[in-house]
C-alpha positions as CSV (number, residue, x, y, z in Angstrom):
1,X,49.6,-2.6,8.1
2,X,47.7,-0.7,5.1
3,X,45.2,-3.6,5.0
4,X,44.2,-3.3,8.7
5,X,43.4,0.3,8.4
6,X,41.3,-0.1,5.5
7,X,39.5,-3.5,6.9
8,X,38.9,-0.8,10.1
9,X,38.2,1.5,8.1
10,X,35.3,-0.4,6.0
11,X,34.1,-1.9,9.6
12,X,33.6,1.3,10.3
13,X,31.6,2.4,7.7
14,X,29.3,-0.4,7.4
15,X,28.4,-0.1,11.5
16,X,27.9,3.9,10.9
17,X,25.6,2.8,7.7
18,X,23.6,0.2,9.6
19,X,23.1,2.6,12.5
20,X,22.4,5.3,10.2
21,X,19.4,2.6,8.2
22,X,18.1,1.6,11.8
23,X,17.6,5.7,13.0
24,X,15.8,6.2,9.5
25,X,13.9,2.9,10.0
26,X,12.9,3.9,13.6
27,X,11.4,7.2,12.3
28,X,9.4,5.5,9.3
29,X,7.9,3.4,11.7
30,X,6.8,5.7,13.9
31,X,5.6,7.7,11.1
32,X,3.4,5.3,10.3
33,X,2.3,3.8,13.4
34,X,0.6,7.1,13.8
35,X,-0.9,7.0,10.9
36,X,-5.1,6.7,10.8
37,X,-7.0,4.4,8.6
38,X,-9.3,7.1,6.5
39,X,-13.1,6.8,7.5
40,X,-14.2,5.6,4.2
41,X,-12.0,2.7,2.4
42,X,-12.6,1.0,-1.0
43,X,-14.0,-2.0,1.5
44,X,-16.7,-0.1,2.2
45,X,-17.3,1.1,-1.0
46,X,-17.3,-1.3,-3.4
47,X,-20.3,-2.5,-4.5
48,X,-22.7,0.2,-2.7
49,X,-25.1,1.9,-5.3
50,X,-27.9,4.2,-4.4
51,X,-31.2,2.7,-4.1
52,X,-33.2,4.7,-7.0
53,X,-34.0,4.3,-10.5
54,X,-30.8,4.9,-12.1
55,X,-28.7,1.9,-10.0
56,X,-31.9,0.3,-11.2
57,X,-31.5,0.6,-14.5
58,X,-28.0,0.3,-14.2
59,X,-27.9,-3.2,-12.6
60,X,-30.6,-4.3,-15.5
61,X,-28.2,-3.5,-18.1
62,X,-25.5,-5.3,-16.5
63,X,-27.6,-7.9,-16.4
64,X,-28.7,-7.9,-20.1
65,X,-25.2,-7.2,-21.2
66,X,-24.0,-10.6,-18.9
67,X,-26.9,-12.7,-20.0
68,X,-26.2,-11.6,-23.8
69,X,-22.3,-12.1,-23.2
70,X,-22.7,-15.2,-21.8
71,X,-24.7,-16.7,-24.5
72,X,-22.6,-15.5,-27.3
């Protein structure tokens, strides 16, 4: 009879576990779901320089530094 009761017993345990995983999952998801996307991401940002004579010169280095790179 011992086993029964502990086989119960583990049943038990694992349903309270699972139900106890899907309440925590339930709240993560809602969490996030109300989450907001910032305004500014790193797609939007990547690759934008100002247009003045630093990003200038900065891009004609690059430049320089690839052509040299690349010939080495």
């Amino acid at each position: 009879m011992r086993m029964m009761s502990t086989a119960s017993e583990s049943t038990e345990s694992v349903t309270h576990r699972v139900a106890e995983l899907e309440r925590q999952f339930a709240e993560l998801q809602s969490d996030v779901l109300r989450l907001k996307p910032t305004g500014k991401d790193w797609r939007r940002t990547v690759g934008m320089m100002a247009d003045d004579e630093y990003s200038r010169s900065a891009a004609e280095l690059g430049r320089a530094w690839r052509k040299q790179a690349n010939n080495e």
